[in-house]
N, C-alpha and C positions, 0 to 999 in steps of 0.2 A: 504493500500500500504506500509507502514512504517511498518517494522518488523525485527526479528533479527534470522537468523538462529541459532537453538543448543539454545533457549530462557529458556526453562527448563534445559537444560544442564549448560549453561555456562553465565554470570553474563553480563547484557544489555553491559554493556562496561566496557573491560580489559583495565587498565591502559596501555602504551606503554610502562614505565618500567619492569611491574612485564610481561605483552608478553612478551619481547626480555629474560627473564631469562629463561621462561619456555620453548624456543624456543630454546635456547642455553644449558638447560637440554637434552633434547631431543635431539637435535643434537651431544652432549657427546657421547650420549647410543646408538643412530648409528653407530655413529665413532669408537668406541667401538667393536662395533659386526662386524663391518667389518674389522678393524684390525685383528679379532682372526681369520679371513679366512686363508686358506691355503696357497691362492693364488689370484691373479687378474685374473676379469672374460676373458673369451678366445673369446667369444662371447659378442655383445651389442644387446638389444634389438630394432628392426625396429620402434616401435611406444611404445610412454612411456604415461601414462593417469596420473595425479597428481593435483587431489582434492586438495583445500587447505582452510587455516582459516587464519586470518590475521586481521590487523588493520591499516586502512584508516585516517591519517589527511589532512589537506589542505581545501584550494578553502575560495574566498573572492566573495562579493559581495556588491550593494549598495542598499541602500534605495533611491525612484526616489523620495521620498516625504521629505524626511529630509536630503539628500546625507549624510547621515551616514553608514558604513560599516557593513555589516550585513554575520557575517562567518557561513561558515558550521560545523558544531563540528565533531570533530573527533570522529570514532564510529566501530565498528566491521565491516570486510567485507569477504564475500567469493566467490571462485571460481572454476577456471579448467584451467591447463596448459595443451596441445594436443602437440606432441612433432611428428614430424618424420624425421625419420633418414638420411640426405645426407650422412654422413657415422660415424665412432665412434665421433668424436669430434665436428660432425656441426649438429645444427638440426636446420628443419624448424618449428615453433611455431605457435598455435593460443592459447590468451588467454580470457577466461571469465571472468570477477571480478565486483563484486555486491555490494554497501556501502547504508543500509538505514539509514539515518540520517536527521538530520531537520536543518533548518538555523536560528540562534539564531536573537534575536528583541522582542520586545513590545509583538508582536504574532509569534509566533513561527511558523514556515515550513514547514512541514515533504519533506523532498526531497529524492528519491533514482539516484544513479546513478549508470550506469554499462555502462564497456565499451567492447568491443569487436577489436581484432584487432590480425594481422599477421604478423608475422615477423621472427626471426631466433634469434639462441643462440652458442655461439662458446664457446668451452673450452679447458682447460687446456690441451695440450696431453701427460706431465710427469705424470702428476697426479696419484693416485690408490685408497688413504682411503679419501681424500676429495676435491673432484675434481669443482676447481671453474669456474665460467663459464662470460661472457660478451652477453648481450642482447639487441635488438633493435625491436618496435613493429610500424604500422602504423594502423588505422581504424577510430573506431567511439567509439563517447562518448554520453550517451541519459543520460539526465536528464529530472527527471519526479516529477514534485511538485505532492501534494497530497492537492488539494483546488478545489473548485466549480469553473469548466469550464476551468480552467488553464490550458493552450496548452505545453506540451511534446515540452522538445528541442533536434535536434539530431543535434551534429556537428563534422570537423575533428579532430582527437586526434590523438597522438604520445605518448612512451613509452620509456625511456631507464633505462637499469637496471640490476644487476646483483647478483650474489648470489652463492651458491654453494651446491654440490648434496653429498652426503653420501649413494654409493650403499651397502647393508647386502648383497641381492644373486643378481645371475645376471640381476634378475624378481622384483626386490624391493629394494626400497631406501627410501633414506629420503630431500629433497630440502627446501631451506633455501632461499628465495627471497626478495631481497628489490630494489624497482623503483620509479620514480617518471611520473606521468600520467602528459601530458598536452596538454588541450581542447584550441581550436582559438575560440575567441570571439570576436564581432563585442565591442568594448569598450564605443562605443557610442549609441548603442541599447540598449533598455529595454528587457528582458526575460521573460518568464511565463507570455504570454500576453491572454486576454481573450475578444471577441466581442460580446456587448450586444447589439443587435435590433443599430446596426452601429457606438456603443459607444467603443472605446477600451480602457481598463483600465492593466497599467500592474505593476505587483506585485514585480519585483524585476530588476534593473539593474545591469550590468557588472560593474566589477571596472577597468577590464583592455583589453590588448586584449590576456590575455592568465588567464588560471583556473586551476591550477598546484596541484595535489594532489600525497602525497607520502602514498605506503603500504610497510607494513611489512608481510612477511607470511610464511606460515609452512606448507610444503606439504607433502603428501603422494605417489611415484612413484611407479606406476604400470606398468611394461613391457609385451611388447609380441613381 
């Protein structure tokens, strides 16, 4: 269940310093290419698709057996921004985002989380070479440990966040996002619980009643 998309490609976990440079290289050479346009596009595309890579920190947790704190490490994540159009400046959102990672202690965790959730995004309407935007998402967040019998948690999540887009043509760009994710948690419940022949044992508590994780990420905009 633990793994890391691009694992041949790209190194188990980028720093978050040396990310935001290469992310801010890149978003230069956008910026860039679409300055030397002619002109700003005359058309927007109805529906935008924009794959991304990124890096997930956050989320605390506790040990029920020693009440010590036991975090999730910070680790690569990836996803999909679904964008459509109310009209040039508003779009309504779904996004995907996927973090495998493990929760540090004695034994280690592997835990993945993804969340899922719909919302909207507003921007800038002077804008042309880098156009920024404001975001709001609602859904769900599934945490899924990786242990013998451990039960999958799914709960409400929320999203706000914002970032900004870099169009080359009118069909491609470049998107720049940073948010912060946060799951409602019962603070007084245990998590990742598992029933043996009428025994329950559970592997990990809440620390609070909210599980707040921030990404950074680097898309690719595909219009139609």
């Amino acid at each position: 269940m633990h793994w890391h998309i691009g694992k041949w490609f790209f190194p188990r976990q980028i720093s978050l310093r040396n990310w935001m440079r290469a992310a801010f290289g890149v978003t230069l050479l956008a910026a860039a290419a679409s300055a030397s346009a002619q002109h700003a596009p005359d058309t927007y595309s109805s529906w935008e698709f924009t794959p991304f890579y990124g890096y997930m920190a956050g989320g605390e947790f506790e040990d029920p057996t020693t009440n010590t704190d036991r975090d999730l490490d910070a680790d690569n994540s990836f996803g999909l921004f679904i964008d459509a159009a109310a009209d040039e400046w508003r779009h309504y959102e779904l996004i995907y985002t996927k973090q495998g990672s493990s929760i540090d202690g004695a034994v280690p965790l592997d835990l993945d989380v993804e969340y899922l959730q719909i919302g909207g995004t507003v921007m800038y309407q002077d804008a042309q070479t880098v156009i920024p935007y404001f975001g709001m998402t609602i859904g769900g967040a599934r945490l899924s440990p990786d242990g013998p019998g451990l039960d999958d948690e799914t709960k409400f999540a929320f999203s706000v966040g914002g970032g900004f887009k870099v169009p080359v043509t009118d069909h491609f760009g470049v998107r720049f996002d940073a948010r912060a994710f946060v799951t409602l948690l019962d603070s007084s419940g245990n998590v990742f619980c598992v029933s043996d022949n009428g025994v329950g044992t559970c592997g990990i508590r809440a620390k609070s009643d909210t599980f707040v994780q921030y990404q950074a990420a680097l898309g690719v905009i595909i219009g139609f």
